[in-house]
BADOKE-903428 format. One record per atom (N, C-alpha, C): x negated, y, z; residue in one letter; atom name; residue number from 1. Coordinates in Angstrom, 3 decimals. Layout:
<rs>
X:X; Y:Y; Z:Z; residu:A; atome:CA; num:NUM $
...
</rs>
This chain:
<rs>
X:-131.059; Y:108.921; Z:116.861; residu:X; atome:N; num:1 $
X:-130.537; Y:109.708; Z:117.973; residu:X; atome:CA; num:1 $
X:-130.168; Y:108.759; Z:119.101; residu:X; atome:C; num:1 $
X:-130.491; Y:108.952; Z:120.574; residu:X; atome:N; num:2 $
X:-130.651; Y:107.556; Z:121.111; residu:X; atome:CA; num:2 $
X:-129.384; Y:109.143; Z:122.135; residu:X; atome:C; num:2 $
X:-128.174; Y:107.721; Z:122.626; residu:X; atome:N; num:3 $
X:-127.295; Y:108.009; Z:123.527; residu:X; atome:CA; num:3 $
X:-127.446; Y:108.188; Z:125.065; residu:X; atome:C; num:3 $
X:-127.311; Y:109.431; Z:125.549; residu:X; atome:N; num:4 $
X:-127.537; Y:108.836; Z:127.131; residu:X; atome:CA; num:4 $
X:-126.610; Y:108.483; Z:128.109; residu:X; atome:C; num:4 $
X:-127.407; Y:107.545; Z:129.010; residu:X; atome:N; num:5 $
X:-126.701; Y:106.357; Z:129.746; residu:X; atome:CA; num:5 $
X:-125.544; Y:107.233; Z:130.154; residu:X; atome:C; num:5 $
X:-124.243; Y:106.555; Z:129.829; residu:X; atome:N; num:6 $
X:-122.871; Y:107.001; Z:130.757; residu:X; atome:CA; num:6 $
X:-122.329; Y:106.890; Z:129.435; residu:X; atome:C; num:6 $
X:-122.572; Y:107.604; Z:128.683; residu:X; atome:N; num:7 $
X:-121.754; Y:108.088; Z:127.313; residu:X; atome:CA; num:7 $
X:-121.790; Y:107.378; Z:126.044; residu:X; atome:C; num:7 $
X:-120.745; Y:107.998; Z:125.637; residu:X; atome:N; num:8 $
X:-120.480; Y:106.947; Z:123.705; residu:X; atome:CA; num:8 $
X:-120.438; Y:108.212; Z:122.999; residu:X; atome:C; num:8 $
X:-121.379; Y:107.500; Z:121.812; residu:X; atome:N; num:9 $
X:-121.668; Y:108.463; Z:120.867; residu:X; atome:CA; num:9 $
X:-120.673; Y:107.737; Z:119.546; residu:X; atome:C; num:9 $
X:-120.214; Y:108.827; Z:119.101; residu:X; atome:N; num:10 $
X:-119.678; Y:108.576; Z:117.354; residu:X; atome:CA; num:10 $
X:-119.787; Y:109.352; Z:116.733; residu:X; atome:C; num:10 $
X:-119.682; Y:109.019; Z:115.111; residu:X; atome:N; num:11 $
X:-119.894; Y:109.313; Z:114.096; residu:X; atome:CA; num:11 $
X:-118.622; Y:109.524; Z:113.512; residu:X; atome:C; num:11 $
X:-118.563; Y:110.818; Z:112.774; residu:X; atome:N; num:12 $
X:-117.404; Y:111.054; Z:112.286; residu:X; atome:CA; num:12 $
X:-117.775; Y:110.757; Z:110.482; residu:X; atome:C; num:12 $
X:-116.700; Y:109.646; Z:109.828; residu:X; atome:N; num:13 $
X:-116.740; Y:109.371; Z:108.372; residu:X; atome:CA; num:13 $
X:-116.423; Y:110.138; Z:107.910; residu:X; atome:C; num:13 $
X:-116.990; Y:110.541; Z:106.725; residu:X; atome:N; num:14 $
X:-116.326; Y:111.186; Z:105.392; residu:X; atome:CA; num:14 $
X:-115.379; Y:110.405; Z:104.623; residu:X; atome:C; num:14 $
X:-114.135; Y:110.758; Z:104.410; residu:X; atome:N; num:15 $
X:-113.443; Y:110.034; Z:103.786; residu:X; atome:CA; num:15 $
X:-113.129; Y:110.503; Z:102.131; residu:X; atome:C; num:15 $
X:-114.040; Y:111.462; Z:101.951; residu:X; atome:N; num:16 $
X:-113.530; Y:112.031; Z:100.502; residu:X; atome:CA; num:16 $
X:-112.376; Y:112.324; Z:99.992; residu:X; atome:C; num:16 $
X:-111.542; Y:112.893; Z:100.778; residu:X; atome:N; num:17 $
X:-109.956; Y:112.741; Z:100.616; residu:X; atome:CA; num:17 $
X:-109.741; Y:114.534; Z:100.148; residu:X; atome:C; num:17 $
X:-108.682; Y:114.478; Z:99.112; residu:X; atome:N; num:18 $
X:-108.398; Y:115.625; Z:98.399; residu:X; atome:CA; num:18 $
X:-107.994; Y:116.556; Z:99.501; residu:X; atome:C; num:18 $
X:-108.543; Y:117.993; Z:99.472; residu:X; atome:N; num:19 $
X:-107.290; Y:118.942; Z:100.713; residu:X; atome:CA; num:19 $
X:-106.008; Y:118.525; Z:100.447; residu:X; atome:C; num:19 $
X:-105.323; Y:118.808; Z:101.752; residu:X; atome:N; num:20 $
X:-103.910; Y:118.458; Z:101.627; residu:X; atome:CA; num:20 $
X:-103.686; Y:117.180; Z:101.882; residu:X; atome:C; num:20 $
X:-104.505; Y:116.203; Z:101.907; residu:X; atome:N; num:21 $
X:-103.782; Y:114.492; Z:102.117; residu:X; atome:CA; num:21 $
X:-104.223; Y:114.017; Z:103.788; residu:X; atome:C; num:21 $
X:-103.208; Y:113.854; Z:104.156; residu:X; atome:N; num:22 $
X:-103.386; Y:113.409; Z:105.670; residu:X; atome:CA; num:22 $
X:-103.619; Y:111.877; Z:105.579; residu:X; atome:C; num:22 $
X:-104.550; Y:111.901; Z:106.085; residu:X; atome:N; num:23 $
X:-104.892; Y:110.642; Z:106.381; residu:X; atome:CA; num:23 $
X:-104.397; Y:109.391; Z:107.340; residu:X; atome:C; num:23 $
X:-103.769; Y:110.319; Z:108.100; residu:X; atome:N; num:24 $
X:-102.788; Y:109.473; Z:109.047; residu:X; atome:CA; num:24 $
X:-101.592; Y:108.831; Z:108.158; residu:X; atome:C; num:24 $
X:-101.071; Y:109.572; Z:107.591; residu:X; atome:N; num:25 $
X:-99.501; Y:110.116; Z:106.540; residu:X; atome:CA; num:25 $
X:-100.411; Y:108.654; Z:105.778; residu:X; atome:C; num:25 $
X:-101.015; Y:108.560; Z:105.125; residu:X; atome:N; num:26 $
X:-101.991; Y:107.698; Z:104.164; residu:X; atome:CA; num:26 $
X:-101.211; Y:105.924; Z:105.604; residu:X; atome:C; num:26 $
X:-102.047; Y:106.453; Z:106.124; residu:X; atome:N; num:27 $
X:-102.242; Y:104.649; Z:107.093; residu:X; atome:CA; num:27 $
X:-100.271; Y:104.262; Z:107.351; residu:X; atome:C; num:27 $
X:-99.962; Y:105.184; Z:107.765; residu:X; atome:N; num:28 $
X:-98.264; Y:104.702; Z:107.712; residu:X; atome:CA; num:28 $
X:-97.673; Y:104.813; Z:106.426; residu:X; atome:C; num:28 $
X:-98.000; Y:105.155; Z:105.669; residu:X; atome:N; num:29 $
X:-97.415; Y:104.544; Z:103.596; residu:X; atome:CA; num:29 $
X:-98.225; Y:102.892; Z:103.751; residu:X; atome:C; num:29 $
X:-99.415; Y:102.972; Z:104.098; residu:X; atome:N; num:30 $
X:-100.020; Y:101.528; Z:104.034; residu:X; atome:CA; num:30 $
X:-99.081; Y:100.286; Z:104.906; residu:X; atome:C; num:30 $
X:-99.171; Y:100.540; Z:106.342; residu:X; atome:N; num:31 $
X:-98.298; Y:99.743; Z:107.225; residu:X; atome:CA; num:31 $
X:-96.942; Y:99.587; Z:106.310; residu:X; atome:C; num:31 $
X:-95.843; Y:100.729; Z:105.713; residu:X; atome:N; num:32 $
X:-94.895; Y:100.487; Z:105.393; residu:X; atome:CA; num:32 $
X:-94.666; Y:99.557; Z:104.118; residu:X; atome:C; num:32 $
X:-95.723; Y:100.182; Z:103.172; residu:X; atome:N; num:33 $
X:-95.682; Y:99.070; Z:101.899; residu:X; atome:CA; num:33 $
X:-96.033; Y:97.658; Z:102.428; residu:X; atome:C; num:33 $
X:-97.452; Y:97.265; Z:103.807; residu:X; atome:N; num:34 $
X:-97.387; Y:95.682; Z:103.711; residu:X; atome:CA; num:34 $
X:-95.976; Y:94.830; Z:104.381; residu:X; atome:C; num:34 $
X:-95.336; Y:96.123; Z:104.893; residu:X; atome:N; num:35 $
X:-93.939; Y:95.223; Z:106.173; residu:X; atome:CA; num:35 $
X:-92.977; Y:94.894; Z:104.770; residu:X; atome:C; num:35 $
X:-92.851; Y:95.817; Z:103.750; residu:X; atome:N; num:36 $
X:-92.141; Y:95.894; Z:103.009; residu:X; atome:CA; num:36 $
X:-92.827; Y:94.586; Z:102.174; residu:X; atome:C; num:36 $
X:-93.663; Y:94.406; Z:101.921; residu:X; atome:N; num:37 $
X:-94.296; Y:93.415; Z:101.158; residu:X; atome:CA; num:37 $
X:-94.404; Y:91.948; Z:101.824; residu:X; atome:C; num:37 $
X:-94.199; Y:91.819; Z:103.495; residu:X; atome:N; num:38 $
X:-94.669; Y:90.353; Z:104.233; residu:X; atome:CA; num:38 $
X:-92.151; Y:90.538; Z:104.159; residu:X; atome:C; num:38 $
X:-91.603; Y:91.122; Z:104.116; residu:X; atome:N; num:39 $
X:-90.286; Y:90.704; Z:104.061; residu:X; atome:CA; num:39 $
X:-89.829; Y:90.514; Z:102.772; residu:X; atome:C; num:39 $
X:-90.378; Y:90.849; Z:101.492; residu:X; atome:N; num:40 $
X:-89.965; Y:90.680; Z:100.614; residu:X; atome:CA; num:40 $
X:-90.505; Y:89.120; Z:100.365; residu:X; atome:C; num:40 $
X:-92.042; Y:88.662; Z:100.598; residu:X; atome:N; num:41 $
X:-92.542; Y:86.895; Z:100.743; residu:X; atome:CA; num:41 $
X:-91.511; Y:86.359; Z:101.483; residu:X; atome:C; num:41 $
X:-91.001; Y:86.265; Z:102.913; residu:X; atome:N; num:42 $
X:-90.319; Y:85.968; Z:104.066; residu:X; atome:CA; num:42 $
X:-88.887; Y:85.353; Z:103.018; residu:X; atome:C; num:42 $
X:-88.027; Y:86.482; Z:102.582; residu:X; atome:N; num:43 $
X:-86.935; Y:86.199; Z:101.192; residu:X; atome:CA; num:43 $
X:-86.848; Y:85.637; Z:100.867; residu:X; atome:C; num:43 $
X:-88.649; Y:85.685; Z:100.012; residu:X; atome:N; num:44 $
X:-88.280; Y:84.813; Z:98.657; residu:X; atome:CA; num:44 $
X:-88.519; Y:82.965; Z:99.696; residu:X; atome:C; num:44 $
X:-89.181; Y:82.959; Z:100.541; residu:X; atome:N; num:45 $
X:-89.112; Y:81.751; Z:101.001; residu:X; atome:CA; num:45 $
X:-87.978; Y:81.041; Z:101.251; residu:X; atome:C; num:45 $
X:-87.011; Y:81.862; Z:102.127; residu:X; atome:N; num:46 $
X:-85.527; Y:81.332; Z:102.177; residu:X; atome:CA; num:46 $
X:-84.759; Y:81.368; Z:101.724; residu:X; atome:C; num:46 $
X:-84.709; Y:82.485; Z:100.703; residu:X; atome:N; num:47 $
X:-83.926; Y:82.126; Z:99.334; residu:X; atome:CA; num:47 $
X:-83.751; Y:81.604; Z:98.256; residu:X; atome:C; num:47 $
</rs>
């Protein structure tokens, strides 16, 4: 499928995700477990 000039074409992924699971809700549990995970390393360094 060729794009015409001016415009952006995308593709929307399948993410296989159960009804009911937000996928957004998903990416901020992720961000929170690694902040929670780079301060718990940070700790153990200075403690």
């Amino acid at each position: 499928m060729k794009t015409p000039v001016g415009k952006v074409g995308t593709r929307s992924a399948v993410l296989g995700l159960r009804p009911g699971i937000d996928p957004d809700r998903m990416n901020q549990l992720a961000d929170e477990f690694e902040a929670e995970g780079f301060l718990a390393k940070q700790s153990r360094k200075t403690g």
